[in-house]
TORPA-4810 file (N, C-alpha, C, O; in nm, 3 decimals):
<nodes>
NODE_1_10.123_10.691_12.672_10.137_10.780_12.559_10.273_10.758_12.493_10.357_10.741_12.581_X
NODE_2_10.318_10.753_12.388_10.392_10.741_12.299_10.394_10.907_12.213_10.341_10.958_12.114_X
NODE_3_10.478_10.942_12.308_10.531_11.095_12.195_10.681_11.118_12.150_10.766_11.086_12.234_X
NODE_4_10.717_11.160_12.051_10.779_11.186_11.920_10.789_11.296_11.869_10.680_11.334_11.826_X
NODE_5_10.905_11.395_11.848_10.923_11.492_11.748_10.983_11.472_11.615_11.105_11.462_11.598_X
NODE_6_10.895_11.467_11.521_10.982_11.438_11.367_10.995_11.551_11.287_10.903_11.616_11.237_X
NODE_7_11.118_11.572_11.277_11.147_11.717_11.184_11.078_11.698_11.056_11.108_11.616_10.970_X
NODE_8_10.958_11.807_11.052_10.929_11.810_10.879_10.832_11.761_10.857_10.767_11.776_10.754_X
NODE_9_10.791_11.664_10.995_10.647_11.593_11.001_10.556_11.626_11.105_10.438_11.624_11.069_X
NODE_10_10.581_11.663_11.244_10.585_11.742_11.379_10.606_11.663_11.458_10.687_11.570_11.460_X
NODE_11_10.494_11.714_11.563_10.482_11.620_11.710_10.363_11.536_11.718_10.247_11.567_11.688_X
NODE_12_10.417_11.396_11.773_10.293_11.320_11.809_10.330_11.250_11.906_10.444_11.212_11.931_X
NODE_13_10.206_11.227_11.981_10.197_11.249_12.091_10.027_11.174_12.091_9.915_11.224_12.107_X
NODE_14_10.077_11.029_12.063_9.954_10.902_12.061_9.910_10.845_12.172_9.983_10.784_12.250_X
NODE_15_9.793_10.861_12.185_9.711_10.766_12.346_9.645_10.664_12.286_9.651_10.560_12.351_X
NODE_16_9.580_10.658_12.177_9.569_10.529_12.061_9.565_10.465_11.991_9.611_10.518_11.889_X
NODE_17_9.523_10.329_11.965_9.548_10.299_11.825_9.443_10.189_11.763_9.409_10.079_11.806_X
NODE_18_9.407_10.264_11.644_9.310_10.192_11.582_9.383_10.023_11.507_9.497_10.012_11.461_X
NODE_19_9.312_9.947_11.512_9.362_9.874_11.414_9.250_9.794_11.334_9.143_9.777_11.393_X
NODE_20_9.266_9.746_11.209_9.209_9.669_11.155_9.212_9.531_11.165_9.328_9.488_11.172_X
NODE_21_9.105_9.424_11.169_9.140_9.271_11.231_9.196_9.181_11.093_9.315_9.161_11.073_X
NODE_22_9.104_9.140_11.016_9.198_9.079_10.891_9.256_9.161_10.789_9.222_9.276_10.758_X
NODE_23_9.344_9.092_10.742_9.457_9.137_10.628_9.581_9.221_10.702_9.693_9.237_10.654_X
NODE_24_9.527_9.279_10.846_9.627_9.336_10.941_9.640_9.277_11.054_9.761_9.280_11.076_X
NODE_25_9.590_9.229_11.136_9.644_9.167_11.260_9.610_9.000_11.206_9.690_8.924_11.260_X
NODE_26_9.538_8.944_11.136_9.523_8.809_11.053_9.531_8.821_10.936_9.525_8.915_10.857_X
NODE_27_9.557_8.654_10.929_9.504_8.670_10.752_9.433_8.509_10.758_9.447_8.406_10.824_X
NODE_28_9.342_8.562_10.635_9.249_8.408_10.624_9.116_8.404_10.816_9.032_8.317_10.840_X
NODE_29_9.144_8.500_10.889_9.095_8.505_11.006_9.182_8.457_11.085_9.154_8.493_11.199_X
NODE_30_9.273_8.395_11.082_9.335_8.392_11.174_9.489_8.512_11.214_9.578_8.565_11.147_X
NODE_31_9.448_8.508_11.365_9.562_8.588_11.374_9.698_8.584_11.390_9.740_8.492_11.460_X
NODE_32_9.773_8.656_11.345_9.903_8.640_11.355_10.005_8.615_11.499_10.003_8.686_11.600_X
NODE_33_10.100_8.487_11.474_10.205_8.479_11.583_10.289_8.623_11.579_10.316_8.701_11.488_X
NODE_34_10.322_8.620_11.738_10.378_8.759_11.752_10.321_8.870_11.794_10.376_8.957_11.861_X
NODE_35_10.162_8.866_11.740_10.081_8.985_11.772_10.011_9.008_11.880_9.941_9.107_11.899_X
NODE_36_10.024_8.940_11.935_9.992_8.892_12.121_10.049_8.957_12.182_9.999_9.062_12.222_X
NODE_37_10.192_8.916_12.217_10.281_9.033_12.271_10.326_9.165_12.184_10.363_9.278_12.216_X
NODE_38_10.312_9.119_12.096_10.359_9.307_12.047_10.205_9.431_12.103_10.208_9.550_12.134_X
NODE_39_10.112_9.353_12.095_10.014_9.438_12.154_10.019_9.445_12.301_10.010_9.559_12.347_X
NODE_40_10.029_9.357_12.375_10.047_9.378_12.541_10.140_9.444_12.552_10.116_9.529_12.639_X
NODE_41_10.276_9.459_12.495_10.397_9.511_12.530_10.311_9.710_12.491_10.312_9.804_12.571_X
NODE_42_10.256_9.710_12.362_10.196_9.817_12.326_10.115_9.896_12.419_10.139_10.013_12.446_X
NODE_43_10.011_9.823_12.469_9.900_9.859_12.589_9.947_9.914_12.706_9.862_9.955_12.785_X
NODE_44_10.076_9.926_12.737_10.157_9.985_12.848_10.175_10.104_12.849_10.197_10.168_12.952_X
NODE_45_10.166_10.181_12.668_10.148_10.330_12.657_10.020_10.352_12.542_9.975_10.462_12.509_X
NODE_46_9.980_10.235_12.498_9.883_10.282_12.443_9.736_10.242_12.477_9.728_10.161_12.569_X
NODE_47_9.586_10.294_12.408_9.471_10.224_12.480_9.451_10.162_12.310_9.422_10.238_12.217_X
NODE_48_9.466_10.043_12.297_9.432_9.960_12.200_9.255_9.981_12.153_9.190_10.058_12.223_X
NODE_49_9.197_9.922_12.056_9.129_9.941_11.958_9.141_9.848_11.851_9.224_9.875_11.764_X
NODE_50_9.073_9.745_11.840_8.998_9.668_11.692_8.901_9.726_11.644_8.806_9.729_11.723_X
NODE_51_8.878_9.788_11.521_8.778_9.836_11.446_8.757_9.754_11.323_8.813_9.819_11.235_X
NODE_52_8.708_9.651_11.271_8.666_9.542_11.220_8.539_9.494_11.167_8.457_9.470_11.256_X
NODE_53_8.494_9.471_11.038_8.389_9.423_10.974_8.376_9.263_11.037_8.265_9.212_11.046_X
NODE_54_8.490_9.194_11.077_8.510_9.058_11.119_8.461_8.965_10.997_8.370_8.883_10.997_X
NODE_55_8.544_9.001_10.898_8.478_8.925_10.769_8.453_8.730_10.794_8.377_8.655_10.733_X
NODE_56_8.546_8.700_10.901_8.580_8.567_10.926_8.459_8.506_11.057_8.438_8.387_11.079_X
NODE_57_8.394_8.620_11.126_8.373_8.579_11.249_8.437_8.534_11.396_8.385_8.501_11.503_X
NODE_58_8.549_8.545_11.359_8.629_8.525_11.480_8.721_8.595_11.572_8.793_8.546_11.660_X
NODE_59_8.701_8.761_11.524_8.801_8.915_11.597_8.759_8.821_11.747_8.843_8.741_11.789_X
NODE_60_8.629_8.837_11.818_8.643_8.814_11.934_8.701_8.659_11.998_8.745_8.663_12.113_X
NODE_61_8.701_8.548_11.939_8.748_8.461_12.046_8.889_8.498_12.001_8.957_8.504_12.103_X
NODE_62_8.964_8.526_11.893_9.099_8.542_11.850_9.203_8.654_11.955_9.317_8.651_12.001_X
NODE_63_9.068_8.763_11.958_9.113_8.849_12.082_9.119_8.853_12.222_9.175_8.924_12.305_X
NODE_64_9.034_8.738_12.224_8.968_8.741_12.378_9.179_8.731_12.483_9.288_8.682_12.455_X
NODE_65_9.124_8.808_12.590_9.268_8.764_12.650_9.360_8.860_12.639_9.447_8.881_12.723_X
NODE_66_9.334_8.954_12.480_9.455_9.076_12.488_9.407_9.187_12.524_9.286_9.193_12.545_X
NODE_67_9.477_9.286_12.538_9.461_9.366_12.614_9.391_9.513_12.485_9.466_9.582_12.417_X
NODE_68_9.302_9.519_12.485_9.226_9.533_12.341_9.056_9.564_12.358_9.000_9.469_12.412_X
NODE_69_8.999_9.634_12.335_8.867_9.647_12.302_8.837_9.603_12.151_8.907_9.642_12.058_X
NODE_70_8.735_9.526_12.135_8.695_9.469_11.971_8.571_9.554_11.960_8.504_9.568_12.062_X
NODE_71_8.524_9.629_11.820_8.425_9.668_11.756_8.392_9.596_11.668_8.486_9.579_11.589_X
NODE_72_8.280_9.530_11.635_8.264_9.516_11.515_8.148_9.575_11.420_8.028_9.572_11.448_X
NODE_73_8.213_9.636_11.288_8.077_9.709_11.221_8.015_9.602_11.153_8.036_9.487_11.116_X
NODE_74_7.888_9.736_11.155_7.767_9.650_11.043_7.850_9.656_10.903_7.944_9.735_10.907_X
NODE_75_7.835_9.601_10.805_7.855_9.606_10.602_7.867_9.713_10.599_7.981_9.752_10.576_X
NODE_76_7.768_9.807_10.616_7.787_9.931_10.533_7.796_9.995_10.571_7.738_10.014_10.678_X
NODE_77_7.909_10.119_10.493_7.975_10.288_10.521_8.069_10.200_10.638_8.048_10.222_10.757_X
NODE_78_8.169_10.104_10.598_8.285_10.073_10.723_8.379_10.179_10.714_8.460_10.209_10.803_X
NODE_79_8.365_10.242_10.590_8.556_10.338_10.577_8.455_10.470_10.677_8.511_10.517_10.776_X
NODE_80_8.382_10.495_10.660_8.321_10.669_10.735_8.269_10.603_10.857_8.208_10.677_10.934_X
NODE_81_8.281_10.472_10.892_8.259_10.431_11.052_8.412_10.428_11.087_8.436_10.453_11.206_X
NODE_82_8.458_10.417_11.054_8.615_10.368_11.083_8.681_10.512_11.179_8.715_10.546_11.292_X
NODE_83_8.664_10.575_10.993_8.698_10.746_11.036_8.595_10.807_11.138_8.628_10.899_11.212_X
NODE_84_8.516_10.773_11.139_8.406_10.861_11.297_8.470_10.777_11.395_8.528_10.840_11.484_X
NODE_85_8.475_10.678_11.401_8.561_10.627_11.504_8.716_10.709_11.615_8.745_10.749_11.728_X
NODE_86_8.772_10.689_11.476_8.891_10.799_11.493_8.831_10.933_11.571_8.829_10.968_11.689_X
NODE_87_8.787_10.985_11.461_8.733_11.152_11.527_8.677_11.129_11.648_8.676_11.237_11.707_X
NODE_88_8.625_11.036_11.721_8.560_11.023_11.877_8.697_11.019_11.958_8.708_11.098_12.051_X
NODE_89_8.811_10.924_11.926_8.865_10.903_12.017_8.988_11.021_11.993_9.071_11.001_12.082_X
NODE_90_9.021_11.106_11.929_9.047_11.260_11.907_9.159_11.192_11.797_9.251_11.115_11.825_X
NODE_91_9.128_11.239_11.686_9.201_11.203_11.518_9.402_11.234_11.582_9.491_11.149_11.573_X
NODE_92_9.414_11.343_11.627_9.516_11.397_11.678_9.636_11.391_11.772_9.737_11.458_11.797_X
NODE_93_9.549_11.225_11.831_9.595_11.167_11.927_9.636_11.016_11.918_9.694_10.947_12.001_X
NODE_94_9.586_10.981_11.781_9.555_10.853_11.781_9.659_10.767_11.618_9.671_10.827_11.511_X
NODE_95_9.704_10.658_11.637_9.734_10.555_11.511_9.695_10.517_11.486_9.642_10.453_11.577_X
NODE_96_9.631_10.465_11.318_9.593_10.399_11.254_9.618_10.238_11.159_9.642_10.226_11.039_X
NODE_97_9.606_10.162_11.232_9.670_10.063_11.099_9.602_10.000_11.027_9.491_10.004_11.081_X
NODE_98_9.590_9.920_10.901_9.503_9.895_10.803_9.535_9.893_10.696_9.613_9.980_10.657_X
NODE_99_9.486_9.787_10.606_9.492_9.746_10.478_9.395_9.772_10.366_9.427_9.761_10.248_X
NODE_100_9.301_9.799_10.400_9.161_9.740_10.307_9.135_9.877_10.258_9.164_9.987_10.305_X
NODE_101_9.075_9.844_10.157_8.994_10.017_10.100_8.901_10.069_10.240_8.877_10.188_10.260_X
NODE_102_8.870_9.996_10.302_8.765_10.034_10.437_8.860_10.109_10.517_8.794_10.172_10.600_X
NODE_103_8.990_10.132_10.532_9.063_10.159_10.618_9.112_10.309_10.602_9.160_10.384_10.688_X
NODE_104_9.082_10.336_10.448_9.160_10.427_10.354_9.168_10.591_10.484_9.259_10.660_10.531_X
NODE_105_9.016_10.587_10.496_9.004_10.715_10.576_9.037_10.708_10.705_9.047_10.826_10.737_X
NODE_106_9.058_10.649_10.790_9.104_10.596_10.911_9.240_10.624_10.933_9.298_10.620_11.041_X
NODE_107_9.284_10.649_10.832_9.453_10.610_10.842_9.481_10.787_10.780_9.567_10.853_10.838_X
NODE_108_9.421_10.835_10.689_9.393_10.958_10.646_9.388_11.060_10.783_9.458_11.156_10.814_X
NODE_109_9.303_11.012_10.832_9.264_11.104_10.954_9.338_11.090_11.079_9.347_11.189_11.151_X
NODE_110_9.380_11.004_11.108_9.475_10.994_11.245_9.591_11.056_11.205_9.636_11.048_11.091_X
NODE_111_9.647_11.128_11.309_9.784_11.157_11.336_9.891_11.102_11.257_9.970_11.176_11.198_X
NODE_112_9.899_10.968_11.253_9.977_10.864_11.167_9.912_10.765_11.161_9.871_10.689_11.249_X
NODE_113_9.897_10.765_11.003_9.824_10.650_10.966_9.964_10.551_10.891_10.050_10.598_10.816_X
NODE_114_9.955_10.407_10.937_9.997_10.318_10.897_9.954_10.221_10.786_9.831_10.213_10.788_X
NODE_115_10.006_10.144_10.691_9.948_10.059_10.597_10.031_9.949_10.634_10.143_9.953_10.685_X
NODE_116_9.948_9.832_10.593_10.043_9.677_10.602_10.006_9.637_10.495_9.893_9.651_10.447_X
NODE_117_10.131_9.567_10.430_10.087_9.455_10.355_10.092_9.296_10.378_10.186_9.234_10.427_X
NODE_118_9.996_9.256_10.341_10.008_9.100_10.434_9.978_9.010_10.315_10.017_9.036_10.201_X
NODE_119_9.916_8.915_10.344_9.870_8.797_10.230_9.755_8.870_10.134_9.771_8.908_10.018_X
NODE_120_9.643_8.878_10.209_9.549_8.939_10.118_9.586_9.105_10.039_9.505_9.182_9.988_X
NODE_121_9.762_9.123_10.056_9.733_9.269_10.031_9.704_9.400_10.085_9.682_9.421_10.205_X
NODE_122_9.706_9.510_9.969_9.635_9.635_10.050_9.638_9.684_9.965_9.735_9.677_9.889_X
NODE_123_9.515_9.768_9.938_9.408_9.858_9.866_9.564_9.981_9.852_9.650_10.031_9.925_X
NODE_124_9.529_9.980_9.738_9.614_10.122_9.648_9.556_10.239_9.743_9.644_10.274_9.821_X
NODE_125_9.470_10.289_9.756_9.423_10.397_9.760_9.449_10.445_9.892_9.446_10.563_9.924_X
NODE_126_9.481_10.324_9.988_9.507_10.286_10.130_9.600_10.338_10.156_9.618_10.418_10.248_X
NODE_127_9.707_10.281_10.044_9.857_10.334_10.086_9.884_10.422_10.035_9.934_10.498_10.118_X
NODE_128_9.883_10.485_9.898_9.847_10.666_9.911_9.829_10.763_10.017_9.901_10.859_10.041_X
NODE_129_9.709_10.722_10.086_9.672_10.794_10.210_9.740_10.765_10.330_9.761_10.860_10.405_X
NODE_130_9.781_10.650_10.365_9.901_10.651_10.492_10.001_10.699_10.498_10.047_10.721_10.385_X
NODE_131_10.068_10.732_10.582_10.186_10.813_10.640_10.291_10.723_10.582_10.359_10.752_10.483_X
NODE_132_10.301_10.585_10.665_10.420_10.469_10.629_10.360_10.363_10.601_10.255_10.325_10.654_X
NODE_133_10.446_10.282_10.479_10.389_10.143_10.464_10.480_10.026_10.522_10.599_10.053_10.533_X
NODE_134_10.443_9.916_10.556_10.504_9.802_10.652_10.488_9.699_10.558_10.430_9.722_10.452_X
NODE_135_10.530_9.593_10.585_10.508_9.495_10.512_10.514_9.340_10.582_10.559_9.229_10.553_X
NODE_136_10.437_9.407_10.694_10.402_9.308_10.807_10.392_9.402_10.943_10.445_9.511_10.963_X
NODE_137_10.308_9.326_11.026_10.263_9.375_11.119_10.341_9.397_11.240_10.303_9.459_11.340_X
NODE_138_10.456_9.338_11.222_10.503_9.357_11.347_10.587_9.450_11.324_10.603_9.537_11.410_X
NODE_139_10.668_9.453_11.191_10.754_9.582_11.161_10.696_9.701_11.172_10.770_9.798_11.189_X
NODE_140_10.523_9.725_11.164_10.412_9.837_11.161_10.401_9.865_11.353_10.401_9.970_11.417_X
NODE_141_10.395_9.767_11.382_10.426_9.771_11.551_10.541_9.741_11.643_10.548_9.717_11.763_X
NODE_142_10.629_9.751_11.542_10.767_9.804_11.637_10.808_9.940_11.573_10.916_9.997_11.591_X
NODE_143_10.737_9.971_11.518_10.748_10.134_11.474_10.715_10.194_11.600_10.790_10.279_11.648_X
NODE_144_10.616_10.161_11.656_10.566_10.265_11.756_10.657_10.179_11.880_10.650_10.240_11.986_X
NODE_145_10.725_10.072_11.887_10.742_10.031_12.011_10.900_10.070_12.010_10.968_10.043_12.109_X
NODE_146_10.963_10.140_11.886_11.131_10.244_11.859_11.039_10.363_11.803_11.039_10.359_11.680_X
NODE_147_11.006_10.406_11.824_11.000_10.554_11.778_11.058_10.606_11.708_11.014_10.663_11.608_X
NODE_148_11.135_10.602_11.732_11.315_10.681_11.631_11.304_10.595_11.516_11.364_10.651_11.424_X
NODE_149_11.239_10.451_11.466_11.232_10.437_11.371_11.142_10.524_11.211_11.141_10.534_11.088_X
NODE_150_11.056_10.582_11.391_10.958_10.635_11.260_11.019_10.804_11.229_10.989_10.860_11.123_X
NODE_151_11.076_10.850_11.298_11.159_10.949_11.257_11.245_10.951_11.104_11.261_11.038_11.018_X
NODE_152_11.283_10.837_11.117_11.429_10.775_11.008_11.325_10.785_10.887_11.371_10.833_10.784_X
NODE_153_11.182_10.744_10.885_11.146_10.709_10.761_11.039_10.871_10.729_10.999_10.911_10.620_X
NODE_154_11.017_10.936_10.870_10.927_11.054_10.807_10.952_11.216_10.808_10.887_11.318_10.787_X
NODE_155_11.117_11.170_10.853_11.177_11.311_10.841_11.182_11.384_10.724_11.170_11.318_10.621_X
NODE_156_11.200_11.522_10.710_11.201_11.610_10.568_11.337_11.690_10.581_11.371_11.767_10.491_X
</nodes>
């Protein structure tokens, strides 16, 4: 668990974390150097989560090895699978990261929702609704791996 008091924002107090597979942990399908260990180092307080359309076909051999459960949805209603997702594994407990308009509610509904921007971008509407925006994935996951960073950016 990864818990945190932020003045002005509250307490959290995360057991997981959603993430999205391309445009956030890849781009083009492939995944990003770095994101290997920033997730194993992660999995030590958190229970990881890929929630993924797998536009590329490749979340699972890309993942195979980390320490990670992969979902992948069917096409349609991904943003209200995303978010039921969340709500199963308790909205209140959990991080969100994600780029895509599919992500919008996912990141809405968790505790702290995160946005990245990567190669392909990220949906306007995405980052409206997130808590903090990153501008790469590992700066989005060393947020949670300093804590006190995310204080600095969501204090009031």
């Amino acid at each position: 668990m990864i818990g945190i008091d932020i003045p002005g924002f509250g307490r959290l107090a995360l057991e997981h974390m959603v993430l999205d597979y391309n445009g956030t942990l890849a781009v083009d399908g492939n995944l990003l150097k770095s994101v290997g260990e920033c997730l194993t180092d992660l999995s030590k307080a958190l229970k990881i989560h890929v929630v993924t359309a797998d536009t590329f076909g490749k979340v699972r051999l890309d993942m195979k090895g980390l320490p990670c459960e992969v979902y992948v949805l069917p096409p349609k209603d991904q943003a209200v699978a995303k978010q039921a997702f969340v709500i199963r594994l308790g909205a209140d407990k959990t991080v969100a990261i994600g780029n895509g308009r599919n992500d919008r509610l996912m990141l809405q509904t968790s505790a702290l929702g995160i946005a990245v921007i990567l190669g392909e971008g990220a949906a306007v509407e995405t980052l409206q609704l997130a808590d903090v925006a990153c501008v790469d994935i590992v700066a989005a996951l060393d947020l949670l791996r300093n804590p006190l960073r995310l204080t600095a950016t969501l204090r009031s």
